[in-house]
C-alpha positions in Angstrom: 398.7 58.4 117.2 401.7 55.9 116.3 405.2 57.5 116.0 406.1 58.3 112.6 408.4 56.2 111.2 411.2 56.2 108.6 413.2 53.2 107.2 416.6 54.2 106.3 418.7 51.7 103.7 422.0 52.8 103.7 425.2 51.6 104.1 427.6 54.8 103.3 428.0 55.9 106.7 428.6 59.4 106.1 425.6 59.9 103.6 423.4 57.8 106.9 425.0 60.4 109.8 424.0 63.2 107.2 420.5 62.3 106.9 419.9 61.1 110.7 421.1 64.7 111.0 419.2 66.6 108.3 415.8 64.6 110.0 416.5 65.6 113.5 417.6 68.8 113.1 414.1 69.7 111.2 411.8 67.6 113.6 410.9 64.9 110.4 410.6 61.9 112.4 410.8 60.7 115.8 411.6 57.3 114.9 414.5 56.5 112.4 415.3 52.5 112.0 418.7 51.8 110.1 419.1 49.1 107.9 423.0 49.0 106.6 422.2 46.4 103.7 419.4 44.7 101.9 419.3 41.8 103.7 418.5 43.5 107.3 416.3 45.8 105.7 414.1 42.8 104.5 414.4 41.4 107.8 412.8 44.4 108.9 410.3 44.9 106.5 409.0 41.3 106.9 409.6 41.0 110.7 411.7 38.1 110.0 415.5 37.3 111.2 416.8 39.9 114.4 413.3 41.7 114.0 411.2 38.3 114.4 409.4 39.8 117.2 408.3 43.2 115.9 405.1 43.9 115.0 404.5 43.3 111.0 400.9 46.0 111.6 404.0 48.8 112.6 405.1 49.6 109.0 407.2 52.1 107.9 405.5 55.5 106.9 408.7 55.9 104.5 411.5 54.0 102.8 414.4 55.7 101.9 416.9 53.4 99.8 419.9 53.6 98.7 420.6 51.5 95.5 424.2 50.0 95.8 423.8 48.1 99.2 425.5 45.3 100.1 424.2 41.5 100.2 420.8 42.3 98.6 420.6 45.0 96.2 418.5 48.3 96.7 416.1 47.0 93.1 416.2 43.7 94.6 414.9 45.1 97.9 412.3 47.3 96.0 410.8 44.8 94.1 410.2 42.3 97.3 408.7 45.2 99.2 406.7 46.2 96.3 405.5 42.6 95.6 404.2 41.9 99.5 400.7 42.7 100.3 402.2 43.9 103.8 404.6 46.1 102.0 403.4 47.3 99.1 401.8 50.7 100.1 404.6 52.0 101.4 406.5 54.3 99.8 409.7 54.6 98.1 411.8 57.3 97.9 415.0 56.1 96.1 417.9 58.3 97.3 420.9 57.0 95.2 424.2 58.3 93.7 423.5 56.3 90.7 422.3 58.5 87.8 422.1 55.8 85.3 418.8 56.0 83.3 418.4 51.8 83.7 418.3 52.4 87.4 415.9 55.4 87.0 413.6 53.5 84.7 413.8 49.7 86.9 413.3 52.1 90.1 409.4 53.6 88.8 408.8 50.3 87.1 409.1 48.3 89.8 406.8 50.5 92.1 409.4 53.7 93.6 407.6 56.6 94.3 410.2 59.5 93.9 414.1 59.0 92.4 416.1 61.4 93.9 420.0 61.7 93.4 422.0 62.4 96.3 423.8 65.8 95.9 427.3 66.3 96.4 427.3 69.0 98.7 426.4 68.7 102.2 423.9 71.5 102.4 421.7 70.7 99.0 421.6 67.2 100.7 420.3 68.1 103.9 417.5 70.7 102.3 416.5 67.4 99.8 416.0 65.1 103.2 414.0 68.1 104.8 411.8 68.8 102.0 411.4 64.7 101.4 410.2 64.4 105.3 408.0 67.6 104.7 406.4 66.2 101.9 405.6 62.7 102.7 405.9 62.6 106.4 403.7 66.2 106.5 401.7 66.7 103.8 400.9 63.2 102.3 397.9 61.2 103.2 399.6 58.5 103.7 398.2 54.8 104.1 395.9 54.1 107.6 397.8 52.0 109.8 395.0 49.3 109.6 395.6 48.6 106.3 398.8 46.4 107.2 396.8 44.3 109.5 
């Protein structure tokens, strides 16, 4: 069995220590990759750039993205990962400050699984990353390994 495996798109580096933390402390994942901006995290994704050498079959079981990113914007991000045959099972959770109803609606359209706005309080947000790593880390079928190959 394969490691399970979160991607992480954030660049606020309180929100990132606060959901390394919230993962660890409740056993979600054992690994956690990092992507500070859009441009890395497509790099990642499509094993292209710093991650040339890793293995494109190794996908992500989860993508949690923030939407404000720097270089390449979290939609922008979405919609490449979304439109690659490599890429385009895995899914989305879009963990965002922004509550603007455009973002929600672009977010589903383009292919986002869940929309989830990042709570202001330390504790609501560490119960949300819990319950999202329960959910689709735990309980969701989610896509054989194989079918990234």
């Amino acid at each position: 069995m394969t490691e399970t495996q979160i991607l992480l798109i954030e660049d606020d580096p309180l929100d990132m220590e606060l959901a390394l933390f919230a993962l660890q402390e409740n056993k979600i994942a054992n690994h956690v990759q990092v992507a500070r901006d859009g441009e890395e995290a497509l790099d990642f994704l499509f094993c292209q750039g710093k991650y040339s050498s890793r293995d494109k079959a190794h996908q992500p079981h989860l993508v949690l993205l923030d939407l404000k990113i720097p270089k390449i914007d979290g939609l922008e991000v979405l919609r490449q990962l979304k439109n690659n045959e490599y890429t385009k099972a895995i899914p989305v959770v879009i963990l965002t400050s922004s509550v603007l109803d455009r973002d929600v609606i672009c977010g589903y359209k383009l292919g986002a699984n869940s929309y989830i706005q990042k709570p202001v309080d330390f504790k609501q947000f560490k119960e949300i990353i819990k319950e999202l790593g329960l959910y689709w880390l735990k309980f969701n079928r989610g896509v054989p390994e194989d079918a990234f190959t």
